[in-house]
N, C-alpha and C positions, 0 to 999 in steps of 0.2 A: 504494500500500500504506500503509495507515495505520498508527498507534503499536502499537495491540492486536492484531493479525495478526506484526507483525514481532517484538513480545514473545513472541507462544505459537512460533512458528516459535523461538526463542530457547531456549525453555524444552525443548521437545521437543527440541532440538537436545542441550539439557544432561541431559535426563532419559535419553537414548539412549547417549550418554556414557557417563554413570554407570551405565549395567546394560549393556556392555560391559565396561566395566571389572570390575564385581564378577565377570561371567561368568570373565572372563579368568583372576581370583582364585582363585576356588574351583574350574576347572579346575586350576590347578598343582600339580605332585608337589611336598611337601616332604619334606624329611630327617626322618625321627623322630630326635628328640632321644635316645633311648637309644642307637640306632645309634651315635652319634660314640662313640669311644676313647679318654680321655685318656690321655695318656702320662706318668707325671711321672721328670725328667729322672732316669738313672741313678746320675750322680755331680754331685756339687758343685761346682762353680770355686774357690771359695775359704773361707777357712776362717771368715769373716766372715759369709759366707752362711749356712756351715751354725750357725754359732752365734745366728746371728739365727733359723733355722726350730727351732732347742732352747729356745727361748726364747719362740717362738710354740708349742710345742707344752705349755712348762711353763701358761702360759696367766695367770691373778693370781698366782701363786706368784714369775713373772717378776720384780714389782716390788719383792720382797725380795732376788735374787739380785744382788750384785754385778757376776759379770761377763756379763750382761745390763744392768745398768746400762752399765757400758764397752761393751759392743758399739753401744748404742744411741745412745751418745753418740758414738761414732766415726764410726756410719752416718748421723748428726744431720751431722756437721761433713763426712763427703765429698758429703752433698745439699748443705750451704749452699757448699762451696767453699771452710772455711775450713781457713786452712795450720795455724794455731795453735788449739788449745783455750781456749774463752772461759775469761776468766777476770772473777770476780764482784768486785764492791768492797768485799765485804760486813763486812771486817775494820774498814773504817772505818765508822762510822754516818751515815747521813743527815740534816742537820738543816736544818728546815723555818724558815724566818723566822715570826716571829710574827704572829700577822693584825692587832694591834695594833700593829707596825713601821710600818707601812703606812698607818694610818690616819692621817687628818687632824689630828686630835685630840693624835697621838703627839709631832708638830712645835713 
């Protein structure tokens, strides 16, 4: 059996495959997506949740409301794990050395 026999034997073999397979595909029942129910939960767990979904429902208004700001920052620090609320340095200013410090010239 030479190279060109044992490629189309290959081919055929793969072309058979693959319209099996679609066969098999467009045989199967699916679900119509309307059919599923969703269910959304009756009550709340806690009271964080429900002020994070008042908060998702104020929608840009949120970013004015303060205790939306608090919620989201509480929900920010129980994702990251943190015990304590960051706290900024910002009282102090930051001051950048000079780029002329540095320089060659400056020595």
């Amino acid at each position: 059996m030479d190279g060109k026999t044992l490629a189309r034997i290959i081919a055929v073999i793969f072309v058979a495959i693959a319209v099996a397979a679609t066969v098999v595909e467009m045989t199967r029942k699916e679900d119509k997506p309307g059919a599923a129910v969703l269910e959304a939960p009756a009550t709340s767990q806690s009271p964080l949740r429900e002020g994070l979904r008042r908060c998702q429902v104020l929608g840009e208004g949120a970013l004015r409301d303060s205790s939306c700001l608090r919620l989201w920052t509480e929900q920010r620090d129980r994702f990251l794990g943190s015990k304590a609320p960051f706290v900024s340095s910002t009282s102090q200013p930051v001051t950048l050395p000079s780029p002329d410090a540095n320089s060659p010239r400056a020595r």
